[in-house]
NUVOTI-339929 format. One line per 10 residues: number of its first residue (from 1); their letters; for each residue x, y, z of C-alpha. Coordinates in steps of 0.2 Angstrom, whole numbers, always signed. Layout:
// NUVOTI-339929
NUM	A	X:Y:Z | ...
// end
This chain:
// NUVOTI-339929
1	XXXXXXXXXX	-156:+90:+30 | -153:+109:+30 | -136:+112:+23 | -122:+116:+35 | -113:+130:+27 | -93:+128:+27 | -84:+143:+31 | -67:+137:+29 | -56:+122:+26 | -38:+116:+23
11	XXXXXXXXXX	-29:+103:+19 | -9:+98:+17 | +1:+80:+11 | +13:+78:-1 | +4:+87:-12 | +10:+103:-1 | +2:+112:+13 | -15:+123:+9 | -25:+122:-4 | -17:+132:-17
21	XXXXXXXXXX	-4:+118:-17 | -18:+104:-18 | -22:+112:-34 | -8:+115:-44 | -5:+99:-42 | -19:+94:-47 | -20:+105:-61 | -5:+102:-66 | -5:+80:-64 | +9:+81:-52
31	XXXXXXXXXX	+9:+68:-42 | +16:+68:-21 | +20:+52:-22 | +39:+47:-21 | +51:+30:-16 | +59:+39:-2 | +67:+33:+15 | +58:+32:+29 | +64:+27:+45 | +70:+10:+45
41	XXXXXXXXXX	+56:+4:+29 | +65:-7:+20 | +50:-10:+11 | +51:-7:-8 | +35:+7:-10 | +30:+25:-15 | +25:+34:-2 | +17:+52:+2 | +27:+61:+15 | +24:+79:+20
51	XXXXXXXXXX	+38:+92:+20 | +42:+103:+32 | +33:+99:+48 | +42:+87:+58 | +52:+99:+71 | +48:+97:+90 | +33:+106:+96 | +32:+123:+105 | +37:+121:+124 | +19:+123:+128
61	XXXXXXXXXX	+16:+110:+123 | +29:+100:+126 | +22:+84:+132 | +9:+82:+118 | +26:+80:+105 | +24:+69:+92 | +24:+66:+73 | +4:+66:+73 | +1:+81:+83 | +18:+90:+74
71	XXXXXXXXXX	+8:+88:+58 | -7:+94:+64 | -2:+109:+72 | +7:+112:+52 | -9:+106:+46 | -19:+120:+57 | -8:+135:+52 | -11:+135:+33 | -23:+144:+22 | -28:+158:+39
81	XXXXXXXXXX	-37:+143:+47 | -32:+148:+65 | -40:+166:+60 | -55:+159:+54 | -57:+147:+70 | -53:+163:+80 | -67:+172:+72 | -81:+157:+75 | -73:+158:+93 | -80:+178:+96
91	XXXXXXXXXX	-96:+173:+87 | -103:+156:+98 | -90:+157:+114 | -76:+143:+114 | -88:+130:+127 | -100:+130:+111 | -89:+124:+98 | -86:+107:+96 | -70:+97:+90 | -72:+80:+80
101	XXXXXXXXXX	-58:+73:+73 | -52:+57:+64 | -39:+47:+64 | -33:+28:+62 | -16:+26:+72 | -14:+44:+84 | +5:+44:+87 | +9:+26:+88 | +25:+31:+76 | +32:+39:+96
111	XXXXXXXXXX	+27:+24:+104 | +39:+14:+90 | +53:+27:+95 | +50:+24:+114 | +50:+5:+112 | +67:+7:+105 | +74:+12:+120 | +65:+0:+134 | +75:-4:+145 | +85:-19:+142
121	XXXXXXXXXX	+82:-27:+157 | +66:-21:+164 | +58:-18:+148 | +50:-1:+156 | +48:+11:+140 | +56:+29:+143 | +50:+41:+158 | +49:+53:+140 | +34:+43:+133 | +16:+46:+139
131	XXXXXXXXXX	+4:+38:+131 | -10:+48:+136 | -5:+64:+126 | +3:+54:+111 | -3:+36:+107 | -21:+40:+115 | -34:+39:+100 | -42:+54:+110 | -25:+64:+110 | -25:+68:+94
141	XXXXXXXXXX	-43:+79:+97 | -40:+85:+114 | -21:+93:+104 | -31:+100:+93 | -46:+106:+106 | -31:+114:+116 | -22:+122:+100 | -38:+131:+96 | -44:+135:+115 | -60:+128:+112
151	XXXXXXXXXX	-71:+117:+125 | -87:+111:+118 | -87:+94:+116 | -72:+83:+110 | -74:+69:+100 | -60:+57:+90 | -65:+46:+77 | -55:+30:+73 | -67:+17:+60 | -49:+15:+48
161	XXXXXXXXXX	-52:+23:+32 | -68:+32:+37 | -63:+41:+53 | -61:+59:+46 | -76:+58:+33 | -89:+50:+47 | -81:+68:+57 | -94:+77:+47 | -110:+67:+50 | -104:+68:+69
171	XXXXXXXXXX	-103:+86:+70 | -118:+89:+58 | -127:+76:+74 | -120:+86:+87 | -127:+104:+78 | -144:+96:+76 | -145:+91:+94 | -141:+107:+101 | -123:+100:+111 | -114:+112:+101
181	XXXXXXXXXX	-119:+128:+88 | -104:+126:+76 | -89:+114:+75 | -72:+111:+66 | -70:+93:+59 | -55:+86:+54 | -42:+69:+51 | -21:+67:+55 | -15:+56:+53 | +6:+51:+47
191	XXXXXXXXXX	+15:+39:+42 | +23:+24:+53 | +32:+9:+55 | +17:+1:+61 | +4:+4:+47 | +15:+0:+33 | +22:-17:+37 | +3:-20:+45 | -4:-18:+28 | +11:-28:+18
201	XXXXXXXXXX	+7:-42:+29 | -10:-40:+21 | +0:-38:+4 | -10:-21:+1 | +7:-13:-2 | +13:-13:-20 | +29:-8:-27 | +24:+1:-40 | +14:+20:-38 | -5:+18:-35
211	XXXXXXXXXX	-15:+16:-49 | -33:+14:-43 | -47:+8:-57 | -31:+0:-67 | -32:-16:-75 | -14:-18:-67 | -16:-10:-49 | -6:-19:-36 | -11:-10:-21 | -12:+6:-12
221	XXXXXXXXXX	+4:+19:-8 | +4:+25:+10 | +4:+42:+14 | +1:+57:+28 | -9:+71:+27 | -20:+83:+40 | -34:+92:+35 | -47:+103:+42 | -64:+112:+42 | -76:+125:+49
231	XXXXXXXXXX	-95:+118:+48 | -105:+135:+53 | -126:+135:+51 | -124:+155:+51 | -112:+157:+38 | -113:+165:+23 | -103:+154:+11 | -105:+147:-6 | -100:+127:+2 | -110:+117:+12
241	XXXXXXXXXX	-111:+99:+17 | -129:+93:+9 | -130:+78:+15 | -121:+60:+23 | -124:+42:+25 | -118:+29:+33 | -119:+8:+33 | -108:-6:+41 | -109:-20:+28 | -97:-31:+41
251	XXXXXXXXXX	-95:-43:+25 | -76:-46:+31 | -62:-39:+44 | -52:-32:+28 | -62:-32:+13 | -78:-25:+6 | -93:-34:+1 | -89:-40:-16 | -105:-32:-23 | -103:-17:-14
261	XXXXXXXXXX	-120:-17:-4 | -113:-9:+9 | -106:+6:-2 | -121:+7:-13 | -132:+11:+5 | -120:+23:+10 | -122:+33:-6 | -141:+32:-6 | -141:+36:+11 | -131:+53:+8
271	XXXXXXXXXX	-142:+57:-9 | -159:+55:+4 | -152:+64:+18 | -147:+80:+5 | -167:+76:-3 | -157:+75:-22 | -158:+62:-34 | -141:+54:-41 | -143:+62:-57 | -139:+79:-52
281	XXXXXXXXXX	-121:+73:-44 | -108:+77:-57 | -95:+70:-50 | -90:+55:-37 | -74:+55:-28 | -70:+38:-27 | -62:+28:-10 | -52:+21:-24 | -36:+13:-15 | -29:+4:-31
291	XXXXXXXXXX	-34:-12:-22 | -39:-29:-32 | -53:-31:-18 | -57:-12:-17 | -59:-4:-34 | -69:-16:-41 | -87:-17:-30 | -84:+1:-26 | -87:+1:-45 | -101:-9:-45
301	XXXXXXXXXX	-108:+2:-30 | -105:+18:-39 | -113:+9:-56 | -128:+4:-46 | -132:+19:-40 | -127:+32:-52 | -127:+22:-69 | -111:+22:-79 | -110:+40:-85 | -107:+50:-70
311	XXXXXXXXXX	-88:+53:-69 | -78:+46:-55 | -60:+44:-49 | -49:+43:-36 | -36:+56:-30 | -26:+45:-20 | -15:+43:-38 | -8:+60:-29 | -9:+59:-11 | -8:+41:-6
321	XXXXXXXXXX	-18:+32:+5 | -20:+45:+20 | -29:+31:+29 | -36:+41:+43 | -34:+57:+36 | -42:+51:+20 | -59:+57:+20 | -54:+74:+26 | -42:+75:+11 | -54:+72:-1
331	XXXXXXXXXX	-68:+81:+4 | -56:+96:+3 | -50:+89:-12 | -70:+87:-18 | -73:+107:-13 | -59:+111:-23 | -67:+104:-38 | -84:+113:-35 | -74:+130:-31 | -65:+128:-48
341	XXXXXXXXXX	-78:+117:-60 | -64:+106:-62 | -66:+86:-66 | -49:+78:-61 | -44:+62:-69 | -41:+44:-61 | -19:+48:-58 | -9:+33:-64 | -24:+24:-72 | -15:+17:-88
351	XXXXXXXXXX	-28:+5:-93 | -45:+5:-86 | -50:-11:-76 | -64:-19:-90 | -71:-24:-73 | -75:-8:-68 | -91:-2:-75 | -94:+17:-69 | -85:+33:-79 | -69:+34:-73
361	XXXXXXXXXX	-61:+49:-79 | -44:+44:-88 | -42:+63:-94 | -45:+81:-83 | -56:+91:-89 | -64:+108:-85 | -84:+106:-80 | -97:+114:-73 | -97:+106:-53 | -113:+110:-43
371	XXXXXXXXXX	-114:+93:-32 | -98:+80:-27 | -100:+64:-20 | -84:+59:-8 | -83:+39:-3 | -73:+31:+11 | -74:+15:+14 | -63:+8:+30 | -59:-11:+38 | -76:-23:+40
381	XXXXXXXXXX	-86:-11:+29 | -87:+5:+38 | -93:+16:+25 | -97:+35:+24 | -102:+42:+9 | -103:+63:+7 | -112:+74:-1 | -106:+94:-4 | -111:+107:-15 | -113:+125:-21
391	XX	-129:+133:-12 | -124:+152:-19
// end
């Protein structure tokens, strides 16, 4: 594929909100991960909760209050984003930009609050609660369609872990067919009741930090985190998206295939579409959850396709699992490396799984980046692997 050219991009978590926060952090190994309180978890975790967002809404719009859309709106405002939409807005006209936007839950954390106060003997949830502008997958892109005052095509994402990384291949689609001339791409998504005791039940949650690729891992930290970006074919800017791919292994509702067939296609896939060969990636941005079933045939995957020298890690040692948000994260995360030729080691990794075959990075180091792959991988094999990189 041609390269879609990014003109900008932002992303906060518990890393901080922008990108000058995402890399201190990562320059200085600072991880966002904390055991803090949250609501009513009782839940022994870490988890990666942003700062400073969660105040109601302007008036409006009032009825689209929630924690999602609070995050988002904080999420939009950082590093001049709304500027930068504003400009694409004057160049294409705001019915020829499109909005694709992932997520995994939407607000359902509102839809906990207003179950809370059901009526005792009705069980009618509060007149407050609408579903439509909270807990609707869609909401979360039509909020962010409205914050913007854009209207081309709308489109929200929900494959889990994949949502906000399959955002790019959608909008690229969408360019290609001539439905839109530039889009913003994006993921929310924050944290709830609902998706940490859903993924205890599937004993994914580990008390101890997430230490993905280790011989010890016990499982992934949860976090929230909203990111975004500007994909325009007429910019003049020194990242673009070269290339996706996509598979659906369906091996199981919850885990990978254990060889990582599924991930192995989606990284070739995103090599062919960007016309490279895997030896000119220098580095791979693992999915990397910390997970016994995960990190181990995403290895195998990344092994199979890159051989065992490329270096690789995960960042979610500093965000968290950001679930929806994930890929989003870490393709802003992955731009980062390539704007500041920086290689950024696997966070937490004591001891390296013996397992795990590929070159995971257990020290940062500064190095020339030209070309990252990002993975995410979601529930019943949903994978999207990306491809970015310097064109100037």
């Amino acid at each position: 594929m041609t390269p879609l050219p990014i003109s900008a991009f932002t992303v906060t978590s518990a890393l901080g909100a922008g990108r000058e926060a995402h890399w201190r952090a990562l320059r200085t190994e600072t991880s966002g991960l904390r055991k803090i309180a949250f609501d009513t978890n009782t839940l022994d975790c870490w988890l990666g909760e942003v700062a400073g967002f969660d105040t109601p809404l302007p008036a409006e719009w009032a009825k689209w209050d929630c924690r999602n859309h609070r995050l988002a709106l904080f999420g939009l405002q950082q590093d001049d984003f709304l500027a930068a939409v504003a400009a694409l807005r004057r160049r294409y006209g705001a019915d020829r930009i499109g909005v694709f936007i992932g997520t995994s839950t939407s607000g359902v954390q509102h839809t906990e609050l207003a179950y809370r106060e059901r009526d005792p003997g009705t069980q009618r949830l509060p007149d407050w609660f609408q579903h439509r502008y909270t807990q609707n997958i869609y909401s979360i892109a039509a909020f962010v369609a409205q914050v913007l005052d854009l209207k081309g095509p709308t489109l929200a994402i929900s494959t889990a872990c994949s949502s906000s990384a399959k955002v790019f291949a959608s909008a690229r689609r969408a360019i290609a067919a001539g439905t839109c001339d530039a889009a913003i791409v994006g993921g929310v998504d924050s944290l709830c009741l609902t998706t940490l005791y859903g993924f205890n039940s599937l004993q994914l949650v580990s008390a101890d930090i997430c230490r993905p690729a280790d011989a010890a891992r016990g499982g992934i930290s949860i976090g929230e985190a909203a990111g975004f970006a500007a994909l325009d074919p007429q910019a003049h800017t020194p990242l673009a998206l070269l290339g996706y791919g996509e598979t659906s292994d369906a091996y199981h509702m919850s885990s990978p295939d254990p060889d990582g067939l599924g991930a192995a296609g989606s990284m070739r896939a995103a090599l062919a579409c960007a016309n490279l060969t895997a030896d000119a990636v220098d580095y791979v941005n693992l999915h990397g959850t910390g997970t016994i079933a995960n990190d181990v045939p995403e290895g195998r995957a990344v092994s199979a396709v890159f051989g065992t020298q490329t270096p690789c890690s995960s960042t979610k040692g500093w965000t968290g699992h950001t679930l929806g948000a994930a890929g989003i994260v870490e393709a802003a995360l992955s731009m980062l490396c390539i704007e500041q030729d920086f290689l950024p080691r696997s966070l937490n990794t004591r001891t390296k799984d013996p397992a795990i075959e590929a070159a995971i990075l257990l020290d940062s180091r500064t190095a020339a980046v030209c070309y990252v792959m990002s993975n995410s991988f979601g529930f019943g094999g949903n994978n999207c692997s990306l491809l970015f990189g310097r064109i100037s």
